[in-house]
N, C-alpha and C positions, 0 to 999 in steps of 0.2 A: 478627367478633371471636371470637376461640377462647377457651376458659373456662379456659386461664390468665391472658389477659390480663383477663379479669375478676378472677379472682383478684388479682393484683399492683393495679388498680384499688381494690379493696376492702383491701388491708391501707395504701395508702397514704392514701386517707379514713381507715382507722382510727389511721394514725399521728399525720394531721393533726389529727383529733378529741383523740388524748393529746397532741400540744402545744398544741392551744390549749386543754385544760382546766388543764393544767399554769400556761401564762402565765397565767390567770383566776385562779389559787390564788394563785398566787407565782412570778415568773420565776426565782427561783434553783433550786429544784426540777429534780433532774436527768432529762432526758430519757431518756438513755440508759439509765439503771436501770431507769427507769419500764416500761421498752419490755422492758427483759430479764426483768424480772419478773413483766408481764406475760403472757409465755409462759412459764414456767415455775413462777409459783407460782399459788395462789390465795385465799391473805391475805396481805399484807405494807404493810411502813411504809416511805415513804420522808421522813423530816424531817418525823415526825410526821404527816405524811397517809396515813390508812391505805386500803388497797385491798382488796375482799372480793368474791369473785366470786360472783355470782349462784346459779350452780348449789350454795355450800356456805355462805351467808351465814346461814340457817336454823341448822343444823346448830351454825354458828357460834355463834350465840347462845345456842343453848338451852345448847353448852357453856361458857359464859361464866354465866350464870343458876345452871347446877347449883352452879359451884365455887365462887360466894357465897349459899353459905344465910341470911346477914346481908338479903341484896337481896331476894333471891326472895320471902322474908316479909314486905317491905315493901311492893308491891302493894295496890291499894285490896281492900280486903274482899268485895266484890260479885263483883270479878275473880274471885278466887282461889276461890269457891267450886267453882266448875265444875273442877276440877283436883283439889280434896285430898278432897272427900267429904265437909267439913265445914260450918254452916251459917253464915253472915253474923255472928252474937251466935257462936260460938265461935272463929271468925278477929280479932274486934275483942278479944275478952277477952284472946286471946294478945299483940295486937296492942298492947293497953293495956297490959298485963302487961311490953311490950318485949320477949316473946319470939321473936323475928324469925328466930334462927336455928333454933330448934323446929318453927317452923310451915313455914322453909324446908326441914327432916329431913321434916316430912309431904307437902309438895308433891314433893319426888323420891320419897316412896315409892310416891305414890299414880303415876306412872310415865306422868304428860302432861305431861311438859314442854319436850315437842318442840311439844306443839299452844299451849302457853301461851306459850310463845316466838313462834310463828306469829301467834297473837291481838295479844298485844301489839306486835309489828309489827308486822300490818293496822292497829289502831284510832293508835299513838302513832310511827310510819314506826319505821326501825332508825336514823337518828341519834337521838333520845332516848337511845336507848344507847351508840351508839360514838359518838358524837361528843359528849360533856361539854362546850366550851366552847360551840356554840352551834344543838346539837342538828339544823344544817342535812346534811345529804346531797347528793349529785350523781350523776348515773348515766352511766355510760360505755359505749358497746359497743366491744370488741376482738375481731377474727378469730372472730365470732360471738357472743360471749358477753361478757355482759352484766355491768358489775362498780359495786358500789358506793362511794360514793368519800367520805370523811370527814373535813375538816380539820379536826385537833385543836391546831393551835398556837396 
């Protein structure tokens, strides 16, 4: 067998893999989108389920974290030490205080918020975050890489 035919072999297991993750979500869920944008992007929604490829999922998140300083400062206290420099009794004060979006201005300043993004999804996965209704995840491989998959409907 020559290593196109492995090729064509492996993208048509990859196709088969995105319909039958597709039919397991929702059989209305367009195929063919699915497949188009899979090759060319690497976040997108289709009908609310969203797609996040591996290699920029990280990335992803920490810039979703940054642009609500509301969220960032809501973290348990213990967490967020290791990130803003500050101690457990001065995270809770702010924290009592409700100032959420303060304490998220200190955690972007102090400039881990690529690693606190990273943490919090080792310890609580990345559905906790992108998927609100019910914090489950799914993983896909396509054409090598690896994409995570989140139904939000």
């Amino acid at each position: 067998m020559n290593s196109s035919n492995l090729k064509t072999q492996s993208t048509i297991k990859d196709r088969l893999a995105v319909y039958s993750l597709l039919r397991e979500i929702d059989s209305s869920l367009n195929y063919f989108e699915t497949i188009e944008n899979l090759e060319s992007e690497t976040d997108f929604y289709i009908d609310n389920v969203r797609f996040i490829a591996d290699s920029v999922i990280d990335e992803t998140l920490e810039d979703e974290l940054k642009s609500d300083l509301y969220v960032l400062g809501c973290f348990n206290a213990s967490f967020l030490c290791d990130y803003c420099g500050l101690s457990i009794n001065a995270i809770e004060a702010l924290q009592k205080a409700e100032a959420f979006e303060a304490l998220g201005e200190i955690i972007l300043e102090a400039g881990q918020t690529l690693e606190l993004a990273q943490d919090y999804a080792r310890l609580d996965g990345y559905g906790h975050h992108f998927n609100g209704y019910d914090f489950d995840e799914q993983e896909l491989s396509y054409n090598g890489e690896w994409w995570h998959v989140f139904d939000n409907r």
